[in-house]
PLY file of the C-alpha trace (Angstrom):
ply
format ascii 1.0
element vertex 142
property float x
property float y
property float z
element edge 141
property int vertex1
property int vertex2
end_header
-31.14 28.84 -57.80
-32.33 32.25 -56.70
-34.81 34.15 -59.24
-35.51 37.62 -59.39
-39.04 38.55 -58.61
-41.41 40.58 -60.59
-42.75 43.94 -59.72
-46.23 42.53 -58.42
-43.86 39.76 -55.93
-41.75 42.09 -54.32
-44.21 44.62 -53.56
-46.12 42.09 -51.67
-43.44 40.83 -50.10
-41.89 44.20 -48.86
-45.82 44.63 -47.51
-46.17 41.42 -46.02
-47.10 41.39 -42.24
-44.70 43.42 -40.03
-41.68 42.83 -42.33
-38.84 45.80 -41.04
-36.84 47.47 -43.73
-33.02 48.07 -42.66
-32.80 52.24 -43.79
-29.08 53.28 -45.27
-28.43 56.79 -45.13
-25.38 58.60 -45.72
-23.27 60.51 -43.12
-21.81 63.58 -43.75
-18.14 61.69 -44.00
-19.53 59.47 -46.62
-19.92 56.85 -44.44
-23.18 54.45 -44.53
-25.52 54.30 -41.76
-28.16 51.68 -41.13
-31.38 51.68 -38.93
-34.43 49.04 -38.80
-37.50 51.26 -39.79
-41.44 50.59 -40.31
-42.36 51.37 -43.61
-45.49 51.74 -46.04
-45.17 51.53 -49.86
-47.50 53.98 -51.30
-47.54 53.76 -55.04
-44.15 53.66 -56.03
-42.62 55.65 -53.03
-41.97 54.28 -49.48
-42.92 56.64 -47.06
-41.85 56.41 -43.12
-41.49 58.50 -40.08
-38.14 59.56 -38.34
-37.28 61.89 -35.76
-35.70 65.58 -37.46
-32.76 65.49 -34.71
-31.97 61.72 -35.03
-29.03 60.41 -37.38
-31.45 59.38 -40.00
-33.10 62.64 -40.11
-30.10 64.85 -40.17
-28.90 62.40 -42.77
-31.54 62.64 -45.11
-32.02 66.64 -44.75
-28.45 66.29 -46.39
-27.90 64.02 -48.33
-31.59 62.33 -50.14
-30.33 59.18 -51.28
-31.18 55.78 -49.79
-31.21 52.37 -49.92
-33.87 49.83 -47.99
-33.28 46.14 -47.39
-36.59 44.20 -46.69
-35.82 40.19 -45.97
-37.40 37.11 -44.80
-34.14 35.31 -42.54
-35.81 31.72 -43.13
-34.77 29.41 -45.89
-34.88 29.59 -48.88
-34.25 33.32 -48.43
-35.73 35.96 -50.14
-34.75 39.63 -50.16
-35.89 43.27 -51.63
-33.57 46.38 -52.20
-34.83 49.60 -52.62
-32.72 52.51 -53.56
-33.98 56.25 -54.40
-33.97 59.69 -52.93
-36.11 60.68 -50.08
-38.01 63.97 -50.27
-39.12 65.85 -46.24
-42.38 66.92 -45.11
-43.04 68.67 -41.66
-46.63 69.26 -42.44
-48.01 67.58 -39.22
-51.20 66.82 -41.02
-49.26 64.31 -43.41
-46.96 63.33 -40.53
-50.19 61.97 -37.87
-52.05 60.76 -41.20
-48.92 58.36 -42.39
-47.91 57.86 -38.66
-51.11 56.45 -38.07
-51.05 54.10 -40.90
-48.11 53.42 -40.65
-48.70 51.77 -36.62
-51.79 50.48 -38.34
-49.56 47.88 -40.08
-47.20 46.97 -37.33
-48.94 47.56 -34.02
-52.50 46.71 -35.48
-55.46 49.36 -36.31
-56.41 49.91 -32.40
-53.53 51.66 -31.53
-52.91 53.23 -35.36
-54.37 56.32 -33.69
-52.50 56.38 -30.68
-49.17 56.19 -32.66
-50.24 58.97 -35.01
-51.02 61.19 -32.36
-47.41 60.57 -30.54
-45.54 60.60 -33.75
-47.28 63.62 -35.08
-45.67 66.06 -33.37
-43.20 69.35 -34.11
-39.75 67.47 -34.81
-41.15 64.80 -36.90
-40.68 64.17 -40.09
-42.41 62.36 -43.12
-40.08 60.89 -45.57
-41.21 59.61 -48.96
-38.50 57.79 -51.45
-38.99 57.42 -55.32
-37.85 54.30 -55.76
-35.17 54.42 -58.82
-34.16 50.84 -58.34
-35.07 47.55 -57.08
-33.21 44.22 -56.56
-35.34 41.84 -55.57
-34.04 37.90 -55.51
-36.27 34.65 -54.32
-34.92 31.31 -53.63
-31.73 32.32 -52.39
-30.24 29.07 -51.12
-32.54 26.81 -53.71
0 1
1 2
2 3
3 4
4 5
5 6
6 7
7 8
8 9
9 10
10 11
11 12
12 13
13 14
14 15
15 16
16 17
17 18
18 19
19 20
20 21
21 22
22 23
23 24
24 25
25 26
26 27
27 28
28 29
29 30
30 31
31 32
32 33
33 34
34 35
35 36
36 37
37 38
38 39
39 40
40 41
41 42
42 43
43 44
44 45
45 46
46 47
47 48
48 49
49 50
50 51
51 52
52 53
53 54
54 55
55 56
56 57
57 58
58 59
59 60
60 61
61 62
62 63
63 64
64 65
65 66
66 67
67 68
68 69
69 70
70 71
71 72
72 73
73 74
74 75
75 76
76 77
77 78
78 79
79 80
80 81
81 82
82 83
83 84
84 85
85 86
86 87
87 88
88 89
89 90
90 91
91 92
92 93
93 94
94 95
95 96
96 97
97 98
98 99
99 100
100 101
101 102
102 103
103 104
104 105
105 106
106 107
107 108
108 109
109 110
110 111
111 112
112 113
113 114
114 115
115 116
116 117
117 118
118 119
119 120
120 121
121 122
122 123
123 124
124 125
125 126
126 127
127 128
128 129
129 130
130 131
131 132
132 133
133 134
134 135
135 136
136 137
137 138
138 139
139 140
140 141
């Protein structure tokens, strides 16, 4: 029987190795959209990178709101939802820093830099979400 998890289980989850979050923005017709993303959680936001011209981007500038799925596919199945609203930086300071530890996480901290430098660029943004809600179930198929 699935259980929810408690605040200190779901954050390490969501942070667990390379874990991807699946991103849901809304498009201007209402209509959800859905990209994988890397993610950090830094206190209680999530903060990530995304392109200003891509759908996500344009999405967000819009429209704040969010929701992130974080999962593990194996049995017993576990899974995290986020939801908040995303605030936009373009300071390129913030955007290398958070790029770079950001690839730290996923790529591994010899390339962090590389990553920060090619992701800190005019055109990028930082996104940070205040998380306003969380669903987050363990033991799915238990």
């Amino acid at each position: 029987m699935a259980q929810k998890m408690t605040d200190e289980e779901w954050r390490a989850f969501v942070m667990y190795g390379t874990r991807t979050g699946k991103l849901s923005t809304v498009r201007a017709d209402g209509s959800p959209h859905v990209a994988p993303i890397w993610f950090l959680l830094d206190g209680d936001d999530v903060v990530f990178n995304t392109g200003k011209d891509t759908v996500k981007g344009r999405n967000l500038a819009r429209d704040g709101r969010i929701a992130l799925c974080v999962d593990d596919d194996r049995p017993p199945f576990d899974f995290v939802v986020l939801q908040g609203r995303a605030r936009i930086s373009e300071d390129l300071d913030e955007v290398r820093h958070w790029a770079a530890r950001i690839a730290a996480r996923y790529m591994g901290e010899e390339r962090a830099e590389e990553f920060g430098a090619r992701n800190g660029v005019p055109g990028e943004l930082l996104v940070r979400v205040g998380i306003d809600k969380v669903l987050a179930q363990q033991g799915i198929a238990d």
